[in-house]
matplotlib code that plots the C-alpha trace (Angstrom):
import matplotlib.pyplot as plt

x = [0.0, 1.6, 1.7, 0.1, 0.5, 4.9, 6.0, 8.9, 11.0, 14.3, 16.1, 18.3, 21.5, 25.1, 27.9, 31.2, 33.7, 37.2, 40.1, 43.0, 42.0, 42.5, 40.4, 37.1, 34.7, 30.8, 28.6, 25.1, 23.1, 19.8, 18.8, 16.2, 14.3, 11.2, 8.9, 8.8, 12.6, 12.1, 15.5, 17.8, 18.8, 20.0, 22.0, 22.4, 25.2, 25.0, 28.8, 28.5, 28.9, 26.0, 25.5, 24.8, 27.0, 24.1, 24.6, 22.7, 23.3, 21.1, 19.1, 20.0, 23.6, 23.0, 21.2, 23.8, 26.3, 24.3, 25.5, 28.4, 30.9, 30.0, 30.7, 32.8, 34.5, 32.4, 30.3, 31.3, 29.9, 30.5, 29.9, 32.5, 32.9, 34.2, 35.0, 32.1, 29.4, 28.2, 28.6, 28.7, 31.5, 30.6, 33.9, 32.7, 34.9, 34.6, 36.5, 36.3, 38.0, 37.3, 35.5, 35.5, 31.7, 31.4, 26.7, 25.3, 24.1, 21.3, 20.2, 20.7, 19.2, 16.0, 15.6, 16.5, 13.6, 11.1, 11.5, 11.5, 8.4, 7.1, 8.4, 9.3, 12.0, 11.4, 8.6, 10.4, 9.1, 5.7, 5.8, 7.3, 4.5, 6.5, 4.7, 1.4, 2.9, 4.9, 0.9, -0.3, 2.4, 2.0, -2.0, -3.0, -6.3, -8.2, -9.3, -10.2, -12.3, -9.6, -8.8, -4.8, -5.2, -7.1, -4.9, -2.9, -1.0, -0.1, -1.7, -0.4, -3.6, -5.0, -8.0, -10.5, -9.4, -6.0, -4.3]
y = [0.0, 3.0, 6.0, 9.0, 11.6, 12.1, 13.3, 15.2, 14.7, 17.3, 18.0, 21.3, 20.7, 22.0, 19.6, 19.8, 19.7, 18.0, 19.8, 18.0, 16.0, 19.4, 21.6, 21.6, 24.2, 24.7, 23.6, 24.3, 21.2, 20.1, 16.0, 15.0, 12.0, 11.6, 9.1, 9.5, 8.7, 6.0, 4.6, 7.6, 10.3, 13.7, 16.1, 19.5, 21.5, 25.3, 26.1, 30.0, 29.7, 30.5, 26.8, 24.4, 21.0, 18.0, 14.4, 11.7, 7.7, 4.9, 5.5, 2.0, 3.0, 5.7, 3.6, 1.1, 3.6, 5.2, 1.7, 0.2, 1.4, 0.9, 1.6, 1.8, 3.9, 7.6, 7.3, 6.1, 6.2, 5.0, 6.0, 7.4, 9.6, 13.0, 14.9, 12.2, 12.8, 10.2, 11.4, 10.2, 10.4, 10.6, 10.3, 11.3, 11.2, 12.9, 13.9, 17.2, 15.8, 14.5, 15.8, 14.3, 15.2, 15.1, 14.9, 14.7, 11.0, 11.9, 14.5, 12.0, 8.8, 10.8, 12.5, 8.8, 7.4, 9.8, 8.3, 4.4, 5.7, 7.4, 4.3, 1.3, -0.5, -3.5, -1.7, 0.8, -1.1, -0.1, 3.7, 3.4, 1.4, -0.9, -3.8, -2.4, -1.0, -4.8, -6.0, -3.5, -4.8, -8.4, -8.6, -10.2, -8.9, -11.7, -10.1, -11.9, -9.5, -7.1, -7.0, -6.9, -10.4, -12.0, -11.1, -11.3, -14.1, -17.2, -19.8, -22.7, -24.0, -23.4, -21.2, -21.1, -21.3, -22.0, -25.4]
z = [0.0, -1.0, 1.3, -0.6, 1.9, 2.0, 5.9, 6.5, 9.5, 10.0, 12.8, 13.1, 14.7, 15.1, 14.0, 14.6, 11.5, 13.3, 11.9, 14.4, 18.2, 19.6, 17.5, 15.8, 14.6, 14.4, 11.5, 11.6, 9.9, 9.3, 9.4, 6.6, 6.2, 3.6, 3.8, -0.2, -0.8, 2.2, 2.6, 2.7, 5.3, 3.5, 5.7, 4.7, 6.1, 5.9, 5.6, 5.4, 1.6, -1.0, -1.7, 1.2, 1.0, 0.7, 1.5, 1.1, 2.4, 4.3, 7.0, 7.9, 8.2, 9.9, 12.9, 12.7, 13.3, 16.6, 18.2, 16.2, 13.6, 9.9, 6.5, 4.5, 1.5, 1.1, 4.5, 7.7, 10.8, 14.5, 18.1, 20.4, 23.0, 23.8, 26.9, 28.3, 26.2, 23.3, 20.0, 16.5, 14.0, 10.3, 8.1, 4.7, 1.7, -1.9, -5.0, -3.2, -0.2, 3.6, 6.6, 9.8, 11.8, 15.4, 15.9, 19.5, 19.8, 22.2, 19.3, 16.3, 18.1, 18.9, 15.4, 14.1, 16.0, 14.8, 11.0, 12.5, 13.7, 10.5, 8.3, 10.7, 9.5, 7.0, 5.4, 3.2, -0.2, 0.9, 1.2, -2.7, -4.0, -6.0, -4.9, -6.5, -9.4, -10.0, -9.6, -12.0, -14.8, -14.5, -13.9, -17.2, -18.4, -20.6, -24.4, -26.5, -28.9, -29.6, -33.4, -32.8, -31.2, -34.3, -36.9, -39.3, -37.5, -39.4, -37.6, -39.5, -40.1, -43.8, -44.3, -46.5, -50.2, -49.1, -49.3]

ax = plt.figure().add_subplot(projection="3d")
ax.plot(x, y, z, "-o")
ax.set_aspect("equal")
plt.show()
């Protein structure tokens, strides 16, 4: 059954770029999750430039990553913490280079558990409607009066006049 209505669930938040172990500055962020693109988590960091810097990856990694590490290559994540507080890294790698993101767990965990409860895990398929699209393609509808299905087909069998 596919979800007609799409919900929106963002979280503003202040990230922490890691330039070294001693020093790191501010980055204001906002989470994203859509129930329309059900399977991905955008964050959108507002850098101070014209042009915010968006990423996209799993929502599944991103939960995995609230309680073990994970990923690999351009996103990953794992928990930590700092000065005694939980927090989750986010290594991200691109062409354009790497950042190292410090988010407050307690802030990420509750935002994350606001889209488990807008789409619970395990039915993601559903809010896409691929299921009843995937119906829709293979029902087989019987004709038998339609024109196109009477001919011209050779049917190996000779007709009238024909021998």
């Amino acid at each position: 059954m596919q979800n007609t209505e799409n919900t929106v669930v963002e979280r503003e938040l202040e990230l922490k770029l890691v330039l070294s172990p001693e020093r790191s500055i501010p980055v204001p962020a906002r989470l994203g999750y859509r129930t329309d693109d059900p399977y991905a988590v955008h964050i959108t960091f507002h850098i101070g430039s014209d042009h915010p810097v968006n990423w996209t990856f799993a929502r599944e990694l991103l939960v995995e990553g609230v309680f073990r590490p994970c990923g690999h290559g351009d996103v990953r994540i794992r928990p930590t913490e700092v000065d005694g507080r939980g927090v989750v890294l986010m290594a991200l790698s691109s062409p354009d280079g790497d950042a190292l993101l410090e988010a407050p767990s307690a802030q990420v965990s509750a935002w994350l558990e606001r889209t488990l409860r807008a789409v619970p895990p395990g039915t993601e398929s559903e809010q896409l409607g691929i299921d009843d699209g995937l119906a829709g393609l293979l029902a087989t509808t019987a004709v038998t009066d339609e024109p196109w299905l009477r001919g011209p087909w050779p049917s190996g069998e000779p007709q009238d006049g024909e021998m």
